[in-house]
KENUGU-145119 format. One line per 2 residues: their letters; for each residue x, y, z of N, C-alpha, C. Coordinates in Angstrom, 2 decimals. Example, Ala and Ser with C-alpha at 12.3 -4.5 7.8 and 13.67 -1.06 7.14 Angstrom:
// residues 2
as) 13.19:-5.69:7.80:12.30:-4.50:7.80:13.20:-3.30:7.80; 12.85:-2.25:7.08:13.67:-1.06:7.14:12.90:0.03:7.87
//
This chain:
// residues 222
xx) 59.95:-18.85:-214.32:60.76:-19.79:-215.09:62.24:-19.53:-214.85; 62.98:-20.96:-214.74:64.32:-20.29:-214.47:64.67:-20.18:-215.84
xx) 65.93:-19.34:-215.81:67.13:-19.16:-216.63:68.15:-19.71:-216.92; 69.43:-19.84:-217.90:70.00:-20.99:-217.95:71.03:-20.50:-216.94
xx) 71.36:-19.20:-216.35:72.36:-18.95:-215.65:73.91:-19.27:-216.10; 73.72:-19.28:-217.51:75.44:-19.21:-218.49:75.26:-17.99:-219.27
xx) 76.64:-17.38:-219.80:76.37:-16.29:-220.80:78.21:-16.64:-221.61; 77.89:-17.79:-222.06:79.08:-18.76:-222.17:79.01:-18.49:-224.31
xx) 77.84:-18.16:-224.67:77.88:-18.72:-225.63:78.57:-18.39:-226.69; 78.90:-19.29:-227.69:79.88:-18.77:-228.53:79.60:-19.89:-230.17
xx) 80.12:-19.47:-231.15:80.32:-20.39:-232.43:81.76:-20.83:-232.72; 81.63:-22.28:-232.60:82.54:-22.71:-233.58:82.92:-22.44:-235.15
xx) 84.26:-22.36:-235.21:84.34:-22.14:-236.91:83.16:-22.97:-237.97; 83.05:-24.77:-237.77:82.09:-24.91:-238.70:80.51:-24.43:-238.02
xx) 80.20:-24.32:-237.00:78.70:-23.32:-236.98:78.90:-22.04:-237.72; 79.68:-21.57:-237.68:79.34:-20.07:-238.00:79.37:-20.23:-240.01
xx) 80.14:-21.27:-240.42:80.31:-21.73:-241.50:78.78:-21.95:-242.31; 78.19:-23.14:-241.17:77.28:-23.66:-240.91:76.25:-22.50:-241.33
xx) 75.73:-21.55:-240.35:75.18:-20.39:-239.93:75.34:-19.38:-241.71; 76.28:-19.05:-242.16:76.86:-18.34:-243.06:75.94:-18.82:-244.19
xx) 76.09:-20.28:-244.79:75.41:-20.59:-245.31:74.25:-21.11:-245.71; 73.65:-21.26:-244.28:72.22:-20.48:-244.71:71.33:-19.60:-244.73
xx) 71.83:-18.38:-244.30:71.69:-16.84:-244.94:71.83:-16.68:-246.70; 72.86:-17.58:-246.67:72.86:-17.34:-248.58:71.71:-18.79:-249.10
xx) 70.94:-19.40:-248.29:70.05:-19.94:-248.47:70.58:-21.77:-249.32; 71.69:-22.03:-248.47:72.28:-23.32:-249.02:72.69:-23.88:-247.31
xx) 72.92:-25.60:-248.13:73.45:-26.25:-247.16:75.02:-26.65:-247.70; 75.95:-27.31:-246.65:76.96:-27.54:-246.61:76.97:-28.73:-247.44
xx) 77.54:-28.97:-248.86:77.52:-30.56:-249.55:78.87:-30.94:-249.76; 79.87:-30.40:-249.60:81.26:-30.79:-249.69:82.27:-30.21:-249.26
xx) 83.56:-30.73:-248.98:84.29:-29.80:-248.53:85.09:-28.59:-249.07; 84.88:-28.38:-250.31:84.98:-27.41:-250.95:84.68:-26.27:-250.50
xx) 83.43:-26.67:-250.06:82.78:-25.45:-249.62:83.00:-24.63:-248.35; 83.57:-25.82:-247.59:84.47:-25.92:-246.08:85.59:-25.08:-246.08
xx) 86.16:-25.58:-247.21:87.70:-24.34:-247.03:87.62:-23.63:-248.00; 86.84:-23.22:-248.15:86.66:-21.70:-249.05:85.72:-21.00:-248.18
xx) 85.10:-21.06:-247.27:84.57:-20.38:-246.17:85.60:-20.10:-245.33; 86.34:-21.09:-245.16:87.08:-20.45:-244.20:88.37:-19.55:-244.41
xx) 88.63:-19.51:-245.71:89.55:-19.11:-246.53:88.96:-17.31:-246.71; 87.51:-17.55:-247.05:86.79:-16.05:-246.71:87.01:-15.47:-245.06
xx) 86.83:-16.16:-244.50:87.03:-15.80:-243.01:88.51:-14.78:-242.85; 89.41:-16.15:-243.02:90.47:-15.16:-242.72:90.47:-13.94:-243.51
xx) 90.17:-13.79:-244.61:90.49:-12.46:-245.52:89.37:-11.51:-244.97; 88.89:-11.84:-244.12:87.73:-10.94:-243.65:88.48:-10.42:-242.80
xx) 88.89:-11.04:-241.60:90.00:-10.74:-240.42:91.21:-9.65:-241.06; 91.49:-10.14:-241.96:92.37:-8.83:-242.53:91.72:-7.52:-242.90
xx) 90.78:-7.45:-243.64:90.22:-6.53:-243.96:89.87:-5.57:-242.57; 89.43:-6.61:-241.58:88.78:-5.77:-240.25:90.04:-4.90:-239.49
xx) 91.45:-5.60:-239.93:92.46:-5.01:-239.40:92.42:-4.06:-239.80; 92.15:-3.40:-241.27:92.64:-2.16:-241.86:90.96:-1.36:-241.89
xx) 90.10:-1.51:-241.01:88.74:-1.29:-241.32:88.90:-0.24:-239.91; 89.80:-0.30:-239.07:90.17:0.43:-237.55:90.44:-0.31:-236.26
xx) 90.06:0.24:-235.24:90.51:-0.18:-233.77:90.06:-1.06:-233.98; 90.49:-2.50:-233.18:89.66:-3.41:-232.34:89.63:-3.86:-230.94
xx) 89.47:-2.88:-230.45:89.97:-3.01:-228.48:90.47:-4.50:-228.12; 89.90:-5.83:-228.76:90.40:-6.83:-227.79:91.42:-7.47:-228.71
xx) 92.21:-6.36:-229.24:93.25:-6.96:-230.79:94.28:-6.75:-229.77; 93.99:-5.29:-228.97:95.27:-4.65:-227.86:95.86:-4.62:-227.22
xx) 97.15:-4.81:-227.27:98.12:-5.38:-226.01:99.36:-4.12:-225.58; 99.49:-4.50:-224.96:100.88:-3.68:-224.34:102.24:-4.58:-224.19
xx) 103.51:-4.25:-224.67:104.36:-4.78:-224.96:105.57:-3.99:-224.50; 106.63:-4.94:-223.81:107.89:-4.30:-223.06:108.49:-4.42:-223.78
xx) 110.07:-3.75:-224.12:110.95:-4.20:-224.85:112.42:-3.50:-224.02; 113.17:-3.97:-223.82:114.53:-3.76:-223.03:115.24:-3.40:-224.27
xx) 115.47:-1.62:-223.90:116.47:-1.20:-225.00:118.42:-1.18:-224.51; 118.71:-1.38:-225.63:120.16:-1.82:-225.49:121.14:-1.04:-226.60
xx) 120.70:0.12:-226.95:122.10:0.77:-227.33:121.79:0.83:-228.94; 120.72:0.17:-229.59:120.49:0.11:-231.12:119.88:0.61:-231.77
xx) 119.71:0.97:-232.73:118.88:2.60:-233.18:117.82:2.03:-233.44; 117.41:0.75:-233.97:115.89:0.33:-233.93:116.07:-1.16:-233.43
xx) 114.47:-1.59:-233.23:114.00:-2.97:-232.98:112.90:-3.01:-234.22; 112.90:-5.02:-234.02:112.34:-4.94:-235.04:110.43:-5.64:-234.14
xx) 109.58:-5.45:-234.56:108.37:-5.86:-233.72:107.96:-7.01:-234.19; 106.66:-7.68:-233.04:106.51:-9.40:-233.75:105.52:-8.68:-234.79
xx) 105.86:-9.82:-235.98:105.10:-9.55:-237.21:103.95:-9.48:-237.23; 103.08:-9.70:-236.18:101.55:-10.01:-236.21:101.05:-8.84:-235.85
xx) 102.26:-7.65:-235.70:101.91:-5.99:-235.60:101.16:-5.13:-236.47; 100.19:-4.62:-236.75:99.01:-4.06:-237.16:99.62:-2.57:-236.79
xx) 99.59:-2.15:-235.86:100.27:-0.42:-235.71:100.43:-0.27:-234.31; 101.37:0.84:-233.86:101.63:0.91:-232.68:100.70:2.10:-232.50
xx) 99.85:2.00:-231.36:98.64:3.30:-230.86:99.64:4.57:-230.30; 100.63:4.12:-228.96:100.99:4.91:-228.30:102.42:4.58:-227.43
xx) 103.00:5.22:-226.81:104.51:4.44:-226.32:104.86:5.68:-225.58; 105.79:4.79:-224.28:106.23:5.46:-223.32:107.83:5.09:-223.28
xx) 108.92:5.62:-223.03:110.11:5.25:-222.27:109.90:5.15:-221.47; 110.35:4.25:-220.48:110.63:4.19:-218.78:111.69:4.37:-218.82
xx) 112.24:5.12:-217.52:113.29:5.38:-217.20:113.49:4.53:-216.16; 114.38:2.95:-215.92:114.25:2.48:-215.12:115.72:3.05:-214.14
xx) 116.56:4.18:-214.30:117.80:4.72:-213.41:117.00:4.92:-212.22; 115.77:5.90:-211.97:115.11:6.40:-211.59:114.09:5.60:-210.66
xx) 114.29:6.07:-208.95:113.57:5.04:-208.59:112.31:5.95:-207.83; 110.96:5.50:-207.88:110.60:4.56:-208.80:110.65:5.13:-210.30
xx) 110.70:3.82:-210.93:110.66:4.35:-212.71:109.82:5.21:-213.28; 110.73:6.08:-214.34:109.44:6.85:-214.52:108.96:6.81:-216.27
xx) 107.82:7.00:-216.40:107.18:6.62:-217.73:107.47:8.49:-218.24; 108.21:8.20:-219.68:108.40:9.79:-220.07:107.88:9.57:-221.81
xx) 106.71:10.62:-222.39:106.43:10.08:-223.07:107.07:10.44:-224.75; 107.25:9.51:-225.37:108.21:9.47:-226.46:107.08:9.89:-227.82
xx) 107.16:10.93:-228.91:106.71:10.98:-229.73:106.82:10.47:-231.22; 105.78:10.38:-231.39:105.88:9.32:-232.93:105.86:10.49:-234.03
xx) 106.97:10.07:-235.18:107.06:11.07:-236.58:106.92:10.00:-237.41; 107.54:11.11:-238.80:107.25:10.50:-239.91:108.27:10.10:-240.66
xx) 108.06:9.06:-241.55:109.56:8.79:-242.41:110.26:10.25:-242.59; 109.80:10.86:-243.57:110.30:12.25:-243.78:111.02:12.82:-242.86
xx) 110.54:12.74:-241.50:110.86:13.43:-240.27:112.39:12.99:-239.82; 111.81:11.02:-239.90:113.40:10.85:-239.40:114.15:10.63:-239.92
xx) 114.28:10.81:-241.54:114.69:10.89:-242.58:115.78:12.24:-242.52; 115.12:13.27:-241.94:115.91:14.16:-241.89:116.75:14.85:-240.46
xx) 116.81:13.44:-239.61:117.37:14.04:-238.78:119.06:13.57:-238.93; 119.69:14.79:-239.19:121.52:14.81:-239.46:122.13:13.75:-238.63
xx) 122.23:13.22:-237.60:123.32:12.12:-237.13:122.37:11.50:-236.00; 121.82:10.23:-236.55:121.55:9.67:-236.00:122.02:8.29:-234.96
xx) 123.12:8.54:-234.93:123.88:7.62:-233.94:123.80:8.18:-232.70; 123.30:9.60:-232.36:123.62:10.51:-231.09:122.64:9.45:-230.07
xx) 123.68:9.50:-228.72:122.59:8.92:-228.07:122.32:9.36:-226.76; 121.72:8.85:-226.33:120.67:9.81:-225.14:119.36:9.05:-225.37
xx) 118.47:9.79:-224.00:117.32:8.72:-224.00:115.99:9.06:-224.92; 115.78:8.19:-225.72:115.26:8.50:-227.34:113.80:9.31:-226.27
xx) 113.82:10.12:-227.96:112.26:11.48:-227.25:111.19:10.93:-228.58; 111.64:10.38:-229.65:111.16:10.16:-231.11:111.20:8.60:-231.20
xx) 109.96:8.13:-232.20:110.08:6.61:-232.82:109.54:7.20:-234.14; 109.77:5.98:-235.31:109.30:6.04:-236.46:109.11:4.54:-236.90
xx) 107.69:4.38:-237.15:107.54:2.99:-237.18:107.32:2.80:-238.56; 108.51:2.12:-238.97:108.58:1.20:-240.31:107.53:0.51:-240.85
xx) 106.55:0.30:-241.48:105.26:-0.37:-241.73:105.67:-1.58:-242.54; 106.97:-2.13:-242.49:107.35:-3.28:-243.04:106.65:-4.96:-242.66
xx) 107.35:-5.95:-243.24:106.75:-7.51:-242.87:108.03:-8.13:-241.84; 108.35:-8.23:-241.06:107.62:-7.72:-239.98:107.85:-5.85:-240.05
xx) 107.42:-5.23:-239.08:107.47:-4.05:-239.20:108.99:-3.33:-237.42; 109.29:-2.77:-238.01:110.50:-1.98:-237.50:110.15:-0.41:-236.85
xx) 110.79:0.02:-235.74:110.61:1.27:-234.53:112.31:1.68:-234.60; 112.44:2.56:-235.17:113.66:3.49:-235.37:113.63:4.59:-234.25
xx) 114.68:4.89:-233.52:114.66:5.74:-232.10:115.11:6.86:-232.43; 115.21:8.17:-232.16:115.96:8.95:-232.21:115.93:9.59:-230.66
xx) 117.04:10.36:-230.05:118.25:9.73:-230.19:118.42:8.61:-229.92; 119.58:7.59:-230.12:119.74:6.36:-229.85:119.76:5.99:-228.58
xx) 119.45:4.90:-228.20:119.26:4.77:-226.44:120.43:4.77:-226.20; 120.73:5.35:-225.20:122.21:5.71:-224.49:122.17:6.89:-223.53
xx) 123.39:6.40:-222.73:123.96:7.94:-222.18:123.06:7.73:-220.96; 122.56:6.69:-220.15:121.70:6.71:-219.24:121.02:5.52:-219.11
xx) 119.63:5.56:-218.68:119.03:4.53:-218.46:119.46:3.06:-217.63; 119.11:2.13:-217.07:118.43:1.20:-218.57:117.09:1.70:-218.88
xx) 116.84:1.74:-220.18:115.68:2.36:-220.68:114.28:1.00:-221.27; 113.69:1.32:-221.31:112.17:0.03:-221.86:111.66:1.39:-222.92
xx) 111.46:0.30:-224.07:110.09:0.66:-224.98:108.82:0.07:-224.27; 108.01:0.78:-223.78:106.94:0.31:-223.46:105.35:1.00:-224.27
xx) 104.93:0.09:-225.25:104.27:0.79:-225.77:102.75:0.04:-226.74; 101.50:0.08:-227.03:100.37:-1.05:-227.13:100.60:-0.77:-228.15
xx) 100.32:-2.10:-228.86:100.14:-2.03:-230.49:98.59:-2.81:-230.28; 98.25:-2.49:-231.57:97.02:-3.79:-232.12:98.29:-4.87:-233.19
xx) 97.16:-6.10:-232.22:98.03:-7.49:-233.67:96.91:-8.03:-233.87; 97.10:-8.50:-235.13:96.40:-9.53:-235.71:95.52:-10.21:-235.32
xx) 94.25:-10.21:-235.62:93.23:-10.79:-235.89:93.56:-12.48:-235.62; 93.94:-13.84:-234.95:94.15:-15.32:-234.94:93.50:-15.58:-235.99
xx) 94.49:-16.58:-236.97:93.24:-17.26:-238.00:92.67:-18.02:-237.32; 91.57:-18.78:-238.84:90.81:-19.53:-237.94:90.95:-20.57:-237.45
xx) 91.94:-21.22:-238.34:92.55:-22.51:-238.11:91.44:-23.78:-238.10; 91.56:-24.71:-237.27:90.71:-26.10:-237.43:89.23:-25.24:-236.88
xx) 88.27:-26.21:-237.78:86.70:-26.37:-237.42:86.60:-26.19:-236.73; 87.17:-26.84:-235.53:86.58:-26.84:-234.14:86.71:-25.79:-232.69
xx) 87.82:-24.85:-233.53:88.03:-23.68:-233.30:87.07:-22.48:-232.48; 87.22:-22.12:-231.82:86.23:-20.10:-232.02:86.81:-19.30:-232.67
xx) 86.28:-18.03:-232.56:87.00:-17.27:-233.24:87.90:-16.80:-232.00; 88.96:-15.41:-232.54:89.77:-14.41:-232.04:88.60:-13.57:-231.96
xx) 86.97:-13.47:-231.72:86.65:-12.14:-231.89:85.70:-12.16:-230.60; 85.87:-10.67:-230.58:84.92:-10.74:-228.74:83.66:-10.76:-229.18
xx) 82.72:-11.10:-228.01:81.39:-12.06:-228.59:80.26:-11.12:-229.15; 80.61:-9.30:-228.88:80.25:-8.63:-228.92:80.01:-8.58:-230.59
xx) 81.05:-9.13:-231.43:81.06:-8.82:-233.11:81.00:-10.03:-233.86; 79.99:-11.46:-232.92:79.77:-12.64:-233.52:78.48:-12.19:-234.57
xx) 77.69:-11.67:-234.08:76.92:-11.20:-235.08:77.32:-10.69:-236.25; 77.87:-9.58:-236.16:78.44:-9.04:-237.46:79.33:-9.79:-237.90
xx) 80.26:-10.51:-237.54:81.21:-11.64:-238.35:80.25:-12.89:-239.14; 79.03:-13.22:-238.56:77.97:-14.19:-239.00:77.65:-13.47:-240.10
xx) 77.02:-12.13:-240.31:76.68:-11.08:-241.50:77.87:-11.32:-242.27; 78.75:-11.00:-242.32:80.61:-10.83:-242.77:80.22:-11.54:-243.48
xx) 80.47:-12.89:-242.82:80.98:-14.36:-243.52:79.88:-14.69:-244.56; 78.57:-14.34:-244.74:77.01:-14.62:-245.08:77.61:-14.22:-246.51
xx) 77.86:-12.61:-246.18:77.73:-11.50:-247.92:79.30:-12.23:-248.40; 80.56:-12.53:-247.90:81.89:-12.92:-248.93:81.07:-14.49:-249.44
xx) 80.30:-15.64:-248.86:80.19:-16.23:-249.69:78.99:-16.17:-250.46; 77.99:-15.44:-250.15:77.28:-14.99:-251.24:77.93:-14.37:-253.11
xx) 78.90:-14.15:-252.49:79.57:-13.27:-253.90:80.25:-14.63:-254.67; 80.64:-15.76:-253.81:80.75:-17.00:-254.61:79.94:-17.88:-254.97
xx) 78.52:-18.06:-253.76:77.87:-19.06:-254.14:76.51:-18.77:-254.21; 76.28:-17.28:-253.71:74.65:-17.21:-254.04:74.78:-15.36:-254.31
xx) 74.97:-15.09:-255.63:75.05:-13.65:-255.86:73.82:-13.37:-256.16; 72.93:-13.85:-255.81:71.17:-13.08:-256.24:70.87:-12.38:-255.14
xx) 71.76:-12.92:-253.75:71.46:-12.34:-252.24:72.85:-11.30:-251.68; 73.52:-10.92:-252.39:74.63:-10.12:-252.10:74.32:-9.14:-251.21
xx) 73.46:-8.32:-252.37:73.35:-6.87:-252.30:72.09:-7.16:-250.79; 71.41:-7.89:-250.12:70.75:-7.75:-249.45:71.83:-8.33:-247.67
xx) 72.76:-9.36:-248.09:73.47:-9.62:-247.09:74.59:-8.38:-246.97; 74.98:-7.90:-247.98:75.99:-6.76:-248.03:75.21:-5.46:-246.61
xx) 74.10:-5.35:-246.97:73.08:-4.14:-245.99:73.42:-4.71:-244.68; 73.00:-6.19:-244.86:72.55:-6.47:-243.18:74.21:-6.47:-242.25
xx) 75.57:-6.55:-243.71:77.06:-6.51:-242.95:76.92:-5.75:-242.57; 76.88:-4.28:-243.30:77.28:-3.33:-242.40:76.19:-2.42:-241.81
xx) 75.33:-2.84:-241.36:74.39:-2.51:-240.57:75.29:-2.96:-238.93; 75.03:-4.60:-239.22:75.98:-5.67:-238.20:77.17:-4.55:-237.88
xx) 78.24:-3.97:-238.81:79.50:-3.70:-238.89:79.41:-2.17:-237.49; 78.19:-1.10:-238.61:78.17:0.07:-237.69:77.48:-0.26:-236.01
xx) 76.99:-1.26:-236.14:76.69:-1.51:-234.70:77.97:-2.02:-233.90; 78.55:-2.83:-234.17:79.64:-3.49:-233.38:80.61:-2.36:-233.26
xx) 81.07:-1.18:-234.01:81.89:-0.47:-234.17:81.69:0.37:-233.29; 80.72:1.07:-233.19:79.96:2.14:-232.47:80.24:1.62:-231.16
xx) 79.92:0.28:-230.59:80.16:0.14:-229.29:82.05:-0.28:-229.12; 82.47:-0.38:-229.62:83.71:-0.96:-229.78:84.95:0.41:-229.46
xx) 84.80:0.87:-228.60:85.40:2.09:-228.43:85.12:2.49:-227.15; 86.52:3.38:-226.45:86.73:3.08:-225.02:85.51:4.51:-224.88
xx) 85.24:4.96:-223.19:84.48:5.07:-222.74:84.75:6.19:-222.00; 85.40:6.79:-221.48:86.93:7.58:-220.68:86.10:8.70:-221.02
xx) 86.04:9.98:-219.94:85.59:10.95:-220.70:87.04:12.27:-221.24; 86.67:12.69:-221.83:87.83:13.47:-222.29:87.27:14.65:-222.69
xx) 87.98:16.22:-221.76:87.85:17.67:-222.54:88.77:17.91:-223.10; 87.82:19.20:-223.69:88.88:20.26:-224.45:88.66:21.51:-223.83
xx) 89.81:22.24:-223.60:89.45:23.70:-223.10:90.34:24.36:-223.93; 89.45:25.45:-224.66:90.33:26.37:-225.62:91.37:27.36:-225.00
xx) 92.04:27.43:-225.60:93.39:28.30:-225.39:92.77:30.11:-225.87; 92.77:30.87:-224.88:92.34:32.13:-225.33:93.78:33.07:-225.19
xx) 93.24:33.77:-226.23:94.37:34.94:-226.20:95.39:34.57:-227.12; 95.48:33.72:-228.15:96.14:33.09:-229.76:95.30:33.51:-230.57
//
């Protein structure tokens, strides 16, 4: 027998809507019910932001520094993972890597106008959120922030939509979406869609993480 020879498949916002509600054992009768599903959706997407990684949230982002003790990042910034200076004086450029502290930390560093090519960031967790340098870029370079953040989860926007989510966590977003409107429209099935979320949740998670192998070799003689 053949095969369909696609691996294309995916849900639209109202299927998965669709899909959602009948796990909680209802059909779709108004639109009420339309944008309050989808209204659960997005608040789900948030939650997943602060729930950990999401590899296909991850981007890498340049920024041309110019002499100012911070930048401010696009708002749809979730946290910065990791960051490099380039040294673009240097040919070819070289990536030197810059360490991340803590308010406290750069809180207490005495004159922060000094400049030179920053060794420190401190990322502001503000709306939008802010990267404070120490020392200030100067005295060299031209220098780049080059460094991946995770952003935001895409709402869902119109029906006809997909999601922002890789196809890997349509399942568990189908579970997701099932148990938030169960808690509005069918709470006799909560506690049984709640199991099958994060059942859905620890599976998608578990694979959702890079692959790289990585040692440790102990330090003897400390």
């Amino acid at each position: 027998m053949a095969t369909s020879g696609t691996t294309i498949f995916d849900l639209q916002i109202d299927d998965l809507i669709a899909e959602a509600f009948e796990r909680c054992g209802m059909q779709i009768t108004n639109g009420h019910q339309l944008s309050s599903a989808r209204r659960s959706l997005n608040l789900m997407f948030l939650d997943w932001a602060n729930r950990g990684l999401n590899l296909w949230t991850i981007e890498e982002v340049v920024v041309s520094l110019t002499g100012t003790t911070s930048i401010t990042l696009p708002a749809d910034t979730v946290q910065v993972l990791t960051a490099v200076i380039r040294d673009l004086s240097q040919s070819p450029a070289v990536d030197i890597t810059i360490d991340p502290i803590t308010r406290a930390e750069y809180l207490d560093v005495p004159d922060k106008s000094t400049q030179a090519r920053p060794s420190q960031y401190y990322v502001q967790r503000t709306n939008p959120p802010e990267v404070f340098f120490y020392p200030t870029p100067g005295g060299g370079g031209p220098y780049q922030f080059r460094y991946y953040r995770i952003r935001r989860i895409e709402d869902a926007g119109d029906y006809t939509n997909t999601t922002d989510v890789n196809f890997r966590f349509l399942p568990c977003l189908t579970a997701g979406l099932s148990y938030y409107l169960s808690v509005k429209f069918a709470p006799d099935r909560t506690m049984g869609l709640k199991q099958m979320y994060d059942e859905e949740w620890a599976r998608a998670a578990a694979e959702d993480r890079e692959t790289a192998r990585i040692s440790f070799v102990p330090q003897l003689g400390v």
